[in-house]
N, C-alpha and C positions, 0 to 999 in steps of 0.2 A: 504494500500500500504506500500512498505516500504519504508521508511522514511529516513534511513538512505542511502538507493540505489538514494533516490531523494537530499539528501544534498550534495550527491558527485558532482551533475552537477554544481555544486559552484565553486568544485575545479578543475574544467578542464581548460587547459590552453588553451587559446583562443588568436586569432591574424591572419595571413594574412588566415588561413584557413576560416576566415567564413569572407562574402563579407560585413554583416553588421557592421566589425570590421573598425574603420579609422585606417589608416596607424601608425606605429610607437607604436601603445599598446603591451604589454609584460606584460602578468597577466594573472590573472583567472578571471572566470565570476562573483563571488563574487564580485572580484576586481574591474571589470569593472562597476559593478550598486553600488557597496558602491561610487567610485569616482562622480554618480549621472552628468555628462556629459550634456551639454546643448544638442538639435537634431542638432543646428549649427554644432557642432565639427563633427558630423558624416556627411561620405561621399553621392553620392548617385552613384549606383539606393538604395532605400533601401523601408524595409517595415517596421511598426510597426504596435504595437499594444497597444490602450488605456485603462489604467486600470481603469476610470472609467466606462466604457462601459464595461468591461468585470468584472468588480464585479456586474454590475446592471443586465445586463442578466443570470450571474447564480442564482442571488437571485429571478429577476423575474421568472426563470424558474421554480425552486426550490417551490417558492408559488404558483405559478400556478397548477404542478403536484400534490401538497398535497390537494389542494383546490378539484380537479377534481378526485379526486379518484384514479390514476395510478399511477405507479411505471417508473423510469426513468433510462435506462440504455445508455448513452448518445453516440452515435457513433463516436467510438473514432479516426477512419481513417479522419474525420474531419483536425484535429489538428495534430494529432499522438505526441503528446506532452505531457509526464506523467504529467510533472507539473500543468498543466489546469486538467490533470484525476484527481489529488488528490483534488485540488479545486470543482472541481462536486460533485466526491464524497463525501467529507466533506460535501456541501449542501445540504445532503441527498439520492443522485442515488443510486439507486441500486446492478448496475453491472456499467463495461464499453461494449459496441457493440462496434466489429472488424469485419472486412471482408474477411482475411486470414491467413494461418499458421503464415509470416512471422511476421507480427501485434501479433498476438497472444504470440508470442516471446518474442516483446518488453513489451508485458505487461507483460508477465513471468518474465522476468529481475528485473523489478521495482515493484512487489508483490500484482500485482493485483489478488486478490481471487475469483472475480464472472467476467465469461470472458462470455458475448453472443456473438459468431460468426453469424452473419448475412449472410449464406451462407453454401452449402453441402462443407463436408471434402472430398476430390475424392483422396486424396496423401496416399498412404501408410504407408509411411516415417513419415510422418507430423501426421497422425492417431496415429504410435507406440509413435512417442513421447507425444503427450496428455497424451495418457495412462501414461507416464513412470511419466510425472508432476502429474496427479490424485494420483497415487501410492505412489508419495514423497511425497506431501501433502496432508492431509484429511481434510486440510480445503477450498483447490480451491475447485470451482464450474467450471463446464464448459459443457455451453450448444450451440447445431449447429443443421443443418437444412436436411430435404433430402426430394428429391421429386419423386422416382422414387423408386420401390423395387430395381433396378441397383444399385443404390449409396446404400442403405441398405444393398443388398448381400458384396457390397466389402469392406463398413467399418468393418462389421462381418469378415470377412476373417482376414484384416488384426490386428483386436483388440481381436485376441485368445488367450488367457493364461492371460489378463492384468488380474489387481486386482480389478477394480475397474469399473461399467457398466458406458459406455456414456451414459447422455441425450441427445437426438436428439426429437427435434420440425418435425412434418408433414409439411410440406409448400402449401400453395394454391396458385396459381396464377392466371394468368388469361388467355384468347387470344388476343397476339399481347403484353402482358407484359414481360418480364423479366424470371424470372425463375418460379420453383411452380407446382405444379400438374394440368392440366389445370380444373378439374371438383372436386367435392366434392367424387366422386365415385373411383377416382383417388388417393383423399387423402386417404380417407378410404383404399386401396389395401396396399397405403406407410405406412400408422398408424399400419395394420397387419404385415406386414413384421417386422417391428421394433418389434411388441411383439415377434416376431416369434425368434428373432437374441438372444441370450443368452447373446452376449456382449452388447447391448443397450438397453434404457429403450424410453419407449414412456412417453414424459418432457410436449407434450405442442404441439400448433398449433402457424403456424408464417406467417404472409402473409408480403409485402409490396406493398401496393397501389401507391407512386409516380411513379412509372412507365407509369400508366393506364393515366394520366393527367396532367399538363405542365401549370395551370392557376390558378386560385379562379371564374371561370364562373360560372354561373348555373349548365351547362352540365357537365364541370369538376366534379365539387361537387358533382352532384348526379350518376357519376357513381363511385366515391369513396365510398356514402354512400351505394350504392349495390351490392358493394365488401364486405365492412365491415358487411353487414347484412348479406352475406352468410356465411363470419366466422363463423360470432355469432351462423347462426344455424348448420355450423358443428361444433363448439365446442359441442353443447349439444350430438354430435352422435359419437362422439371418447372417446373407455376405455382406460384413462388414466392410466401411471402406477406407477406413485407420488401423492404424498398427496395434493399437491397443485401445477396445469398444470399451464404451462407459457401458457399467449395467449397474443401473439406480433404484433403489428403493429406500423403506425408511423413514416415518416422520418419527414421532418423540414418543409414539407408545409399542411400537412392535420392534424396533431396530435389533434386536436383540434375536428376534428370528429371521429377520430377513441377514443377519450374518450367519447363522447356524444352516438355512436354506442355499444361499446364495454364496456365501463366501468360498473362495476357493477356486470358483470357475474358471476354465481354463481360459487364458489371453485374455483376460476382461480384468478391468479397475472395478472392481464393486466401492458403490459410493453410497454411504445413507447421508438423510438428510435433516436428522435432527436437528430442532431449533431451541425449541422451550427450555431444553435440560440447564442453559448455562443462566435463567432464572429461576426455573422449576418454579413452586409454586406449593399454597397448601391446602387444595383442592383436588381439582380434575387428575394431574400430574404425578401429586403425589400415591392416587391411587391405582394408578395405570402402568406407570414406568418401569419398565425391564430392570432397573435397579430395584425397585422393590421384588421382582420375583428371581431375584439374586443373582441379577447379570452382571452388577458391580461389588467391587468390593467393599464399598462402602454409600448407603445412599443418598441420594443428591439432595441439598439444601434448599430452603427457598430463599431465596434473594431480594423479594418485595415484599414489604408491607406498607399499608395504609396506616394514614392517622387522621382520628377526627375528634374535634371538641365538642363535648356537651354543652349543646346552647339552650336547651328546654329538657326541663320536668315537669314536662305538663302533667302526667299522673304519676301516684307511687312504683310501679312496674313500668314507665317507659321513660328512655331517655333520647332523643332527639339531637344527632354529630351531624356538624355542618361538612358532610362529606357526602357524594350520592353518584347516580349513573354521569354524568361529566367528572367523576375523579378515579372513579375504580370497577373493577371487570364485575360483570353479573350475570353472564350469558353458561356461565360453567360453573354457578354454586353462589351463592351470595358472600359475602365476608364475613370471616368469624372472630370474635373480641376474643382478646387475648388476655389471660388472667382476670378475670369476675367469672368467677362460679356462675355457673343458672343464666349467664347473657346469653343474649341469640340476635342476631341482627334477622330482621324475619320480612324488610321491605328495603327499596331505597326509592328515592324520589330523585329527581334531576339534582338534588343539590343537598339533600339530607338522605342519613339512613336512621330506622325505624328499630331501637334499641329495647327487647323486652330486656327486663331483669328484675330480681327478685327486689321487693318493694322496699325492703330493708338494706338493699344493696348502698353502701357508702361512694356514690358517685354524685360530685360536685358540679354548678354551672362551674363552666371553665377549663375542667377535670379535659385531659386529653388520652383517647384508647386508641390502642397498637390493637390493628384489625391484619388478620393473615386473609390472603386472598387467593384464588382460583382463575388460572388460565393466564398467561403471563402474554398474549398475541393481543388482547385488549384490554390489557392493563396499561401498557408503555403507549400507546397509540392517543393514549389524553394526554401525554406530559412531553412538553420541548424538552426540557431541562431536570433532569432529576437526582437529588444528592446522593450522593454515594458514603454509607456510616461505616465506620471503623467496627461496629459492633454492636447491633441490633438490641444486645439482651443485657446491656450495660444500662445502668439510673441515668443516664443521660449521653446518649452517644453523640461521638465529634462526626462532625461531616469532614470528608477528605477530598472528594474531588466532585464534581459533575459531569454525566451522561449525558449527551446532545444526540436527541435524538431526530428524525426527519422523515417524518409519516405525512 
């Protein structure tokens, strides 16, 4: 990446524009994490993120892919935050995975050189400029998906004269999944079309299974494990037309079998595409994740938590935190209060959540609750700016740096 594009977000000046900022700062983000701030001083609603949970998860990851034989290109719409990309990448990933042109940008800006889009290019526009970044630099890589001779004929169209052939992955899907060719017979027509197109090369086969499954059951499992066997045996029946085929699978809850499936295949990079792990989370993730069913050696942290103040007592049993759907994830479990017995957050509103707890419960107007959250892909997607603590579970943690994020 580049380096120098990442020390600039140092110098950006910061203040009423980002919500994480308390009132009265005038500086830059350098400024703000060298002055090293108690979390007191900061207002709420707010979210952070702890550094040591998020050095343990990249390192956990990082051993765990090396150990397991695959290659890790970490999905970077996760975060969308360069600063965590060059952290991954330093512990070794591969690429970054992105999910759209505009993503694809922000890693252009910041010098990411292996981009996997997780997903067909259908834009024009968005196709010619690929080309035009290949064409600048001969050292990006950038590889994308198609499931249809359709999306093939129109990226050909639009990638005539470039300099340089896209890699495009075949995609498999499934029925009742997401996107993907529904049959092997299917890929095989998209795999020819691609040799067929003068501007593309056939890179590689891509599936994604979270689709197919929503648990860690039996039945979840094993229809993941017979998604992933029919990669394996269409990989052996697509001419590649690189020396070494990507074959992708992988998001943050099955990785762990698509290496036990997948791993190992001949001539082929097996790449997953975990994002979430290097927040994790303590919800959806926590009970889903192949380190829970003892793919790591040790399991992964969460790294965000909410905070909100009691601003109403309007009855004995509820408490009323100026925190709500514009500050923290709801789509994967609601938020749960940390330390008070009997609390439950059991609603959120645009801008409060809806605190039951026992009516004797010693919680003050003012009083501020450390809330654990669920699903880290729409947690960070409300926050430009987010502290980074020394130590979540400390009587008052120092903020160390901030995460600039770009959703």
């Amino acid at each position: 990446m580049d380096l120098d594009a990442l020390a600039a977000l140092g110098d950006e000046p910061i203040g009423w524009r980002f919500k994480a900022i308390p009132a009265g700062f005038s500086g830059t983000a350098s400024e703000f994490a060298a002055a090293r701030h108690p979390l007191s001083e900061l207002g709420t609603p707010l979210l952070t993120l702890d550094a040591r949970a998020l050095d343990h998860n990249i390192a956990a990851m990082a051993s765990w892919t090396a150990d397991s034989g695959v290659l890790l290109a970490p999905h970077g719409k996760t975060t969308m935050a360069p600063q965590l990309w060059q952290r991954q990448l330093r512990a070794g990933a591969w690429g970054i995975t992105l999910a759209n042109a505009p993503q694809v940008r922000v890693a252009r800006a910041f010098g990411v050189r292996r981009v996997l889009l997780a997903n067909a290019l259908a834009e024009a526009q968005a196709l010619r400029w690929i080309a035009g970044e290949l064409a600048a630099d001969p050292e990006f890589e950038f590889l994308c998906w198609a499931d249809s001779p359709d999306t093939v004929a129109l990226m050909d169209s639009a990638l005539r004269g470039c300099e340089r052939p896209v890699h495009v992955l075949a995609e498999l899907g499934a029925p009742g999944g997401r996107t993907g060719a529904r049959s092997g017979a299917e890929v095989k027509a998209v795999a020819e079309a691609i040799r067929r197109a003068p501007t593309l090369r056939l890179a590689g086969l891509a599936g994604y299974e979270g689709a197919l499954a929503h648990d860690s059951s039996p039945a979840a499992l094993s229809t993941v494990e017979r998604y992933l066997e029919s990669m394996a045996e269409l990989h052996g029946a697509l001419d590649y037309e690189t020396e070494r085929p990507v074959v992708t699978a992988g998001g943050s809850a099955y990785f762990d079998q698509v290496a036990a499936v997948l791993g190992g295949l001949p001539g082929a990079d097996v790449v997953i595409r975990a994002g979430a792990y290097v927040i994790h989370d303590d919800g959806f993730y926590r009970g889903i994740s192949p380190f829970v069913r003892g793919a790591g050696r040790d399991p992964l942290r969460s790294a965000m938590h909410g905070w909100g103040r009691v601003v109403s007592r309007p009855e004995p049993g509820l408490a009323l935190l100026d925190v709500g759907k514009r500050d923290l994830p709801f789509d994967e479990g609601l938020p749960v209060p940390h330390g008070l017995p009997g609390a439950e957050v059991t609603a959120l509103n645009d801008q409060h959540a809806f605190l039951r707890l026992p009516a004797d419960a010693p919680l003050a107007i003012g009083d501020v609750v450390r809330l654990g959250l669920s699903h880290p892909c729409t947690a960070l997607d409300k926050w430009q700016l987010i502290p980074v603590i020394d130590d979540v579970d400390a009587a008052d943690p120092v903020v160390t740096g901030l995460i600039r994020t770009f959703f």
